[in-house]
N, C-alpha and C positions, 0 to 999 in steps of 0.2 A: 425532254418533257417541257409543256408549255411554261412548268413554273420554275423553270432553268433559264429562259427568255429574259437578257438584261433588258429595262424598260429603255425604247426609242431615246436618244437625247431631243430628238426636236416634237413638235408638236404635232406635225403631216407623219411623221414616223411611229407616234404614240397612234395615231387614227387609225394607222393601216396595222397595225398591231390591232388596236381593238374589233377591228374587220376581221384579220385572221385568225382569231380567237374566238369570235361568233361561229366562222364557220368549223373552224374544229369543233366547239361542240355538238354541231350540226350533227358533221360525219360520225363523233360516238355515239351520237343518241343511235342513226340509223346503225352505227355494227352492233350495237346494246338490241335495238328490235330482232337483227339477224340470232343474235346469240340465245334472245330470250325465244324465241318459236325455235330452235331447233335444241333447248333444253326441256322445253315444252314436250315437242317429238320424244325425244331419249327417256324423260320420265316416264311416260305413258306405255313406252315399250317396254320398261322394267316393270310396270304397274301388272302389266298384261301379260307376263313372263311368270308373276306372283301368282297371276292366276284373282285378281281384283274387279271385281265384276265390269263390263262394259261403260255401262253410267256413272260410272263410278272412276272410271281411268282422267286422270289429270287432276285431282284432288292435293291438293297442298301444294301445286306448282307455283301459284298467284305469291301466295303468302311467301313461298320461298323467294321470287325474287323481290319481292317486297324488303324483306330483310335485307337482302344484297343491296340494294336499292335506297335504304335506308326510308322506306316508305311507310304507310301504314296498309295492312291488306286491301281495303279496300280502291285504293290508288294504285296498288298492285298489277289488282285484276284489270284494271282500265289499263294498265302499261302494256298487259300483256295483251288484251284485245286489240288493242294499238297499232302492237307487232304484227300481231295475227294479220291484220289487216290489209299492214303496210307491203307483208313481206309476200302474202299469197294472191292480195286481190288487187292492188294498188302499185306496181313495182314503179310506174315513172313518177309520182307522188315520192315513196321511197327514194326512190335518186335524185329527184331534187331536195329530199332533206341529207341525204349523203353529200350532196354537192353546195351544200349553203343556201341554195335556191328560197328554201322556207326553214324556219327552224320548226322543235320540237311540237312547240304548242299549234302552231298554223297548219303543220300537218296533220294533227290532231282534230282540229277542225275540218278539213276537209274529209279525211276518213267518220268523224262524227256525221257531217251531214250526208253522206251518203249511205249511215247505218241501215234505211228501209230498204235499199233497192238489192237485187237480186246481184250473185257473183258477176255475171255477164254484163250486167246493166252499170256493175259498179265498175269494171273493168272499163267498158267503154267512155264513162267519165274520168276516167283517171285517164286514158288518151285523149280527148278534149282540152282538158285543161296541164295537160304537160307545161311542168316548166317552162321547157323551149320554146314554147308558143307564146311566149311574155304575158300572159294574160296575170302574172302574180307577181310583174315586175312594178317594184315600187308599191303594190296594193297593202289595205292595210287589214286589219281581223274583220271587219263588216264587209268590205268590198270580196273577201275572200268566201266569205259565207253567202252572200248573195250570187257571184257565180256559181260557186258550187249548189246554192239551191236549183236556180235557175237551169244547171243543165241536169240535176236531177230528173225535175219535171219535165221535161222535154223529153226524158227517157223512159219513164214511169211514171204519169200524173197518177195515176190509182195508187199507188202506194204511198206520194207522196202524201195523200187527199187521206188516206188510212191513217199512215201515222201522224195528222195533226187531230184523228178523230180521236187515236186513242190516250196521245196526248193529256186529254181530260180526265182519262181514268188515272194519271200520276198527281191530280191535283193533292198537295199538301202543303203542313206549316212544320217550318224548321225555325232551331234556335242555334246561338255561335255566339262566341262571348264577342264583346267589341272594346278595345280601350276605355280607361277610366271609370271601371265599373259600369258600363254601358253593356246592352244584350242587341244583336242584330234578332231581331224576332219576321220572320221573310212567307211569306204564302204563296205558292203557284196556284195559280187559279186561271181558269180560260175567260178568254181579255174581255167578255161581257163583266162576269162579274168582278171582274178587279177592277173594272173604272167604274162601276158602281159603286165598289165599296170608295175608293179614294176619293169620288165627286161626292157623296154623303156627308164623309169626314170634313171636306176643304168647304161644302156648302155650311155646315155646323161652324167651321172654325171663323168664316166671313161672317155669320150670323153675331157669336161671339165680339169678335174683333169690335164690330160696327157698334156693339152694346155697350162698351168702355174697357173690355177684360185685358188688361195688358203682357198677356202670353203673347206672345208670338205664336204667327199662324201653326206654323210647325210645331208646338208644344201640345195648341189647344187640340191637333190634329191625333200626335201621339196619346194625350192622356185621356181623350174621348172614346180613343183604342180601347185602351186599357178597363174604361170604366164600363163600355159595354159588353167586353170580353167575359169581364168577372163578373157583372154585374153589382158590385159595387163601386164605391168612392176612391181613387187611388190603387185599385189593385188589390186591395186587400182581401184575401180569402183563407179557407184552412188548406188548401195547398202547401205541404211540406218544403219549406228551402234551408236548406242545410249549411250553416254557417260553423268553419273552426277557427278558433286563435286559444291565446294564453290566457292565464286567468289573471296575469296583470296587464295584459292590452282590454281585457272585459272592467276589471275594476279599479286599476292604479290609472290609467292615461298611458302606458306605456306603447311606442311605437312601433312593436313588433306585428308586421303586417296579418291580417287573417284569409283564411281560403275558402271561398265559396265554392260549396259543390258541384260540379258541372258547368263555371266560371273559369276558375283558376284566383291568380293574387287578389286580395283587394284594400287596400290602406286603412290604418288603422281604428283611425277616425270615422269612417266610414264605417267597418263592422258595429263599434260599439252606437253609434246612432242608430243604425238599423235595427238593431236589439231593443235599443227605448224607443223607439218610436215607430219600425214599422217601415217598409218600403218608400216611400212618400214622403215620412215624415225622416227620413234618412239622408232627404236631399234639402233640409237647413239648417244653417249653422248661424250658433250663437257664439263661438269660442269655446264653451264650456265643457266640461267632463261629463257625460251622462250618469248619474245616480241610478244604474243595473239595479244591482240588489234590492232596490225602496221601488220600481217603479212597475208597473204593467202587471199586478200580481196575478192576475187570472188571464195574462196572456204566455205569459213567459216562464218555464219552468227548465232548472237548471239538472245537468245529470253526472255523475262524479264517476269518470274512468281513471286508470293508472296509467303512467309510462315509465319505463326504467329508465333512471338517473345516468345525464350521460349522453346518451343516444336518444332521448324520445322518443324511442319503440315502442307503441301502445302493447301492453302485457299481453301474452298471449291465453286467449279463452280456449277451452276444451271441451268435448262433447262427447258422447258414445254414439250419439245417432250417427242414423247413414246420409239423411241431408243434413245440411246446415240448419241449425235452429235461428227462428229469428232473429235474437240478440248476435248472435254469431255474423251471420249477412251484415246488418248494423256493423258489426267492425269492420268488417272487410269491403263494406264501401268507404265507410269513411276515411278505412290507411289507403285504401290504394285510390282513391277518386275516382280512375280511369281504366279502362282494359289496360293490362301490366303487360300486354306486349309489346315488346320493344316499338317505337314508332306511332304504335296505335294510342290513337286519344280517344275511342268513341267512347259510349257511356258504359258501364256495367250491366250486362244484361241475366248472365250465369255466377255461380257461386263454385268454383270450380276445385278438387284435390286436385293438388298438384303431381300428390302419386295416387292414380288412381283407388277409388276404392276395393276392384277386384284383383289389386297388386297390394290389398290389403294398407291402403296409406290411411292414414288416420283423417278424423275429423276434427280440426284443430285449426287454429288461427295459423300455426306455422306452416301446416300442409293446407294451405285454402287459399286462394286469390281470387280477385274477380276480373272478370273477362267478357269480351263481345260476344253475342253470339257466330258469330265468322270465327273468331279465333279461337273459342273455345271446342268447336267442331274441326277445326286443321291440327288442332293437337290432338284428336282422336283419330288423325289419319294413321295409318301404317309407316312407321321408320319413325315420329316424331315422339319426343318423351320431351321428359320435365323433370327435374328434382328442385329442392330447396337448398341455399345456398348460404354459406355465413358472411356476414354483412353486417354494416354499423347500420343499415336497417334491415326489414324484410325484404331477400332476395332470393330472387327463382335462374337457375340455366336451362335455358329450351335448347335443344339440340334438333337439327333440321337430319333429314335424309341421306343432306350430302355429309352429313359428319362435322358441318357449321356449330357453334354453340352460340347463343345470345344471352347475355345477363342482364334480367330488369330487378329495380330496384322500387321498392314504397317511396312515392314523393315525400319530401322531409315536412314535418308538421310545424309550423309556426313555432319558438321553441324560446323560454327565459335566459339568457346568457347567465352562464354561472349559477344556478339554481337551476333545480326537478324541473323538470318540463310539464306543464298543464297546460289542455288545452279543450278549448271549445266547441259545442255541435250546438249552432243557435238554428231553431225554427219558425219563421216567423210569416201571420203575427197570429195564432190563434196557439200555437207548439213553440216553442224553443227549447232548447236544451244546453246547457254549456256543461265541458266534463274538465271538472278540476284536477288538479296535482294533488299525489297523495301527503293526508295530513301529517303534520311533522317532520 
């Protein structure tokens, strides 16, 4: 095994170590694609043996090797169309990442950009740009994507000329957290209007600059963003943002960090400023402890849940309905933050029994989780269950097809050392909520 390999004593021998080691990963990634399309095959023949409708054959394979994989489903699927690609339409592409020639990702790209063109058309670009034709020796991710555009078009201009028209119909705006409390906030947009928008902002920011405003052009640019997005000052709107911590990081100074929903960590200091003052007014600092309780009264109102002593398990709520009641959702975003699939971060999209309701499982904080829409439909596939698990928090085991199990667990909540655990749901700035430790 590679991590049996005593490290080179000299430094030319450490290189060529680190050269041989690139390329074995090479070669696993490519026996990883062989393995994952002819598990792909065998599922589907079992599917179809079940007697599982047509359209419907190959359903949970993504997500399964996802888990093997340690991935999140939707990285899954992209591995496995990958394969697909590599292994039925692309074979000398394939062996040169079997052979080192390109690794994982640069393979990836060139199977990417020949997504629109037909099998036969893609085939024949995969013999153009073969390895052994050096055209990828030394190249780097732009020079690889331009050949491979380049002899796209050459083989299908209509198609390429399609897929940049429809291109436009993908336009959208994504969010992703970014260090230090920072949000990457990202728009695709077809290239008229995105240098419209950026030349408006940087024309506004030079305008500013020239007038004495001492931002930086890049600040005046982002909070000009901001201000016409919302249409207020700073951002501020009744937009729900879900803020947890302790109720001594809200009201003692304490520096047990808090969780922003859909974020993740955020320092202590930071949550409580946010809380008195608001997005905006969250980014200055006097030194001082913010006065919560005395301040913002008609913005900020506070909400008192329990957790067991110990563990910090938010108590569990109960219900006779067959959905989840609102208050119920409310918990089960804020314990689990994220789809509880192993791996998967995306947002909570379903409110989901863990044992279904027609297997008679309850509607209850301990049978409930939330989950993506993706996942929450792969656990409704045939062979895949679910039960609840005991655990120093809430824990579910999924059990895959192959007779695999995964255990997720509730992220830990912000939590007092030595003392009840309380914790906080701030919404800010028109909502907030913070939920306390029970009294006494």
């Amino acid at each position: 095994m590679p991590g049996s390999v005593p490290v080179a004593p000299d430094a030319r021998g450490m290189i060529d170590q680190i050269r041989e080691l690139e390329d074995a990963k090479s070669a696993l990634a490519a026996r990883q694609a062989l393995i994952e399309v002819a598990f792909d095959l065998a599922r589907r023949r079992e599917q179809a043996a079940a007697g599982v409708p047509a359209h419907e054959l190959g359903a949970g394979v993504a997500a399964e090797i996802a888990l093997a994989r340690r991935e999140s489903p939707a990285r899954g699927g992209r591995l496995l169309g990958l394969a697909k690609a590599l292994v039925t339409e692309m074979p000398r592409t394939l062996a040169a990442l079997a052979s080192g020639q390109l690794n994982e990702w640069r393979a990836t790209l060139v199977v990417k950009e020949t997504a629109c063109l037909s099998a036969g058309d893609r085939c024949a670009v995969d013999e153009e740009l073969a390895a052994d034709t050096g055209i990828f020796d030394g190249a780097g991710d732009r020079a690889i994507i331009s050949a491979v555009r380049a002899a796209a078009y050459r083989r299908d201009p209509r198609s390429v000329a399609k897929r940049a028209a429809h291109a436009v119909t993908e336009r959208t705006v994504s969010l992703r957290p970014a260090p230090d409390t920072m949000t990457y906030l990202t728009a695709l947009l077809p290239v008229a209007q995105g240098v419209a928008v950026y030349a408006a902002l940087t024309r506004d920011a030079e305008t500013l600059r020239s007038s004495g405003d001492e931002r930086s052009k890049g600040q005046i640019m982002a909070d000009t963003l901001v201000e016409r997005v919302t249409g207020t000052p700073g951002g501020i709107s009744s937009i729900e943002v879900q803020l947890v911590m302790t109720d001594r990081t809200l009201f003692q100074g304490d520096t047990e960090p808090a969780r922003l929903t859909g974020y993740g960590i955020v320092p202590a200091e930071w949550a409580r400023k946010a809380v008195l003052e608001g997005t905006r007014g969250a980014t200055k600092t006097n030194g001082s402890t913010p006065d919560v309780a005395n301040s913002r009264e008609s913005a900020t109102y506070l909400r008192r849940l329990y957790t067991a002593p110990g563990t910090g398990e938010l108590v569990a709520m109960d219900s006779k309905a067959r959905l989840f009641p609102p208050g119920l959702r409310r918990f089960l975003q804020v314990r689990d933050d994220t789809c509880r699939t192993p791996y998967c971060d995306a947002p909570i999209r379903h409110h989901d029994h863990i044992i279904p309701r027609h297997n008679d499982g309850p509607t209850t904080a301990a049978n409930g989780q939330g989950l993506c829409e993706a996942c929450n439909h792969t656990k409704e596939t045939p062979g895949w269950t679910a039960k609840p698990a005991a655990g120093i928090r809430h824990s579910v085991v999924l059990r895959t097809p192959t007779g695999r199990t995964y255990r997720s667990m509730a992220p830990p909540l912000p939590r007092n050392i030595g003392a009840n655990n309380g914790w906080a749901e701030v919404t800010w700035p028109q909502h907030a909520s913070a939920a306390l430790p029970p009294a006494g």
